[in-house]
Every structure is written in structure tokens, then in C-alpha cells.
C-alpha positions in Angstrom: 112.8 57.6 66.3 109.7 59.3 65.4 106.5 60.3 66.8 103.6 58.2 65.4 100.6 60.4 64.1 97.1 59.6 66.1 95.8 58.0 63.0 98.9 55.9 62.9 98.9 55.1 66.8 95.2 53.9 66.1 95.7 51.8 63.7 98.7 50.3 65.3 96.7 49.9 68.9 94.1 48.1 66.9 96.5 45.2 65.4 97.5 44.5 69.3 95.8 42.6 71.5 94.8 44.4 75.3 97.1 47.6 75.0 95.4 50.4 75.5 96.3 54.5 74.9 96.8 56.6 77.7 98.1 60.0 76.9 101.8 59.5 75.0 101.3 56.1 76.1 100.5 53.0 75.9 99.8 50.4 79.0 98.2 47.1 79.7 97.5 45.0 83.0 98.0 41.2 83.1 97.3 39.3 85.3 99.2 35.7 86.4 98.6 32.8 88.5 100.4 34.4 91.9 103.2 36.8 92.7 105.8 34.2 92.2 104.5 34.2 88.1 104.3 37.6 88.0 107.7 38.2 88.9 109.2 36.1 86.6 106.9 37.6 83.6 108.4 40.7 84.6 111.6 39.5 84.8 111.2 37.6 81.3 109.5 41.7 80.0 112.9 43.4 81.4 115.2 40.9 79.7 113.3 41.4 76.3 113.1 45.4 77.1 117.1 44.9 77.3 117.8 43.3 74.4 115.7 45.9 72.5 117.2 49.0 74.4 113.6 49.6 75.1 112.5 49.7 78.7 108.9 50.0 80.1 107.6 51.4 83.7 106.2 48.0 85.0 104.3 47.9 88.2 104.2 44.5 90.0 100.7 44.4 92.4 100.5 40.6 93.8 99.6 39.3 90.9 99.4 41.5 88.2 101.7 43.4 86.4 101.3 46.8 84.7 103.4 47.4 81.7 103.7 50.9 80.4 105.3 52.5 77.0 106.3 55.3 75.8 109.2 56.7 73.8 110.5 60.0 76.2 113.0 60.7 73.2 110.5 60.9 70.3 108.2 62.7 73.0 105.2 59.9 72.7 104.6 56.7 71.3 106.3 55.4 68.3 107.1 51.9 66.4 109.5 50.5 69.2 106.5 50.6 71.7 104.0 48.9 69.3 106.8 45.9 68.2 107.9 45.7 71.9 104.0 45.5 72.9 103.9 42.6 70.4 106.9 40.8 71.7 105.3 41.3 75.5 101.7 39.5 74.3 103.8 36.9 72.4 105.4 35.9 75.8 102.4 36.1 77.6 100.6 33.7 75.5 
């Protein structure tokens, strides 16, 4: 898998709703009824992360959760953290 370019990462960020760029990364916060509903959103975001052979750092606080991507072995971000960012918001919604 390959690096994305900035100009490409830019253009990708803006066709995604709430992700954000950090570094070689990208993250985003959401935030869920209580900390029962976040743990299952994160559960539902590992299961997905699985199926894709694609797994984020996710950080559970109470009620929000804190997804971050990244692609270690392309050394940044590349497509598989902008589809799997889609498929996140589309469970979220």
C-alpha cells in the first residue's frame, strides 16, 4: 500500500465528514449517549477494522471514543485509512 501525497490526503480529508489530519494521521472524537454506547461503537469499529485487516488506536473516555489511522507499513496515511474512515461514519450515522 502506498503513501498518499499531501495534495491527495487533502482532497481525500475533504470528501469525509469530522476526520481530521494529525501528523501521518488521521483521527476523530465521537461522542455517544453513555459508556455503555460507546463500547459497543467500538466494539462494532474493531469488528469492521477486522474484517478489513485494518486496525485503528481507539481510546474509549466515558463517552467518547477516539479513533485514530494510520498505515505504519506505508509509513503514513493511505487509501485503506480514508475507506475505513468512511465505513466508521457510515456506522455512526
Amino acid at each position: 500500500m502506498d503513501k498518499l501525497s499531501d495534495a491527495e490526503i487533502e482532497t481525500r480529508l475533504a470528501k469525509i465528514e469530522g476526520w481530521q489530519r494529525e501528523g501521518d494521521a488521521i483521527t476523530r472524537t465521537f461522542t455517544l449517549p453513555g459508556f455503555p454506547a460507546a463500547l459497543v461503537f467500538a466494539s462494532a469499529v474493531g469488528q469492521l477494522a477486522e474484517r478489513r485487516n485494518h486496525h485503528p488506536d481507539i481510546l474509549i473516555r466515558y463517552r467518547d471514543v477516539t479513533l485514530t489511522l494510520s498505515t505504519h507499513d506505508a509509513g503514513g496515511l493511505s487509501v485503506k485509512d480514508f475507506e475505513l474512515a468512511g465505513d466508521i461514519n457510515a456506522i455512526a450515522s
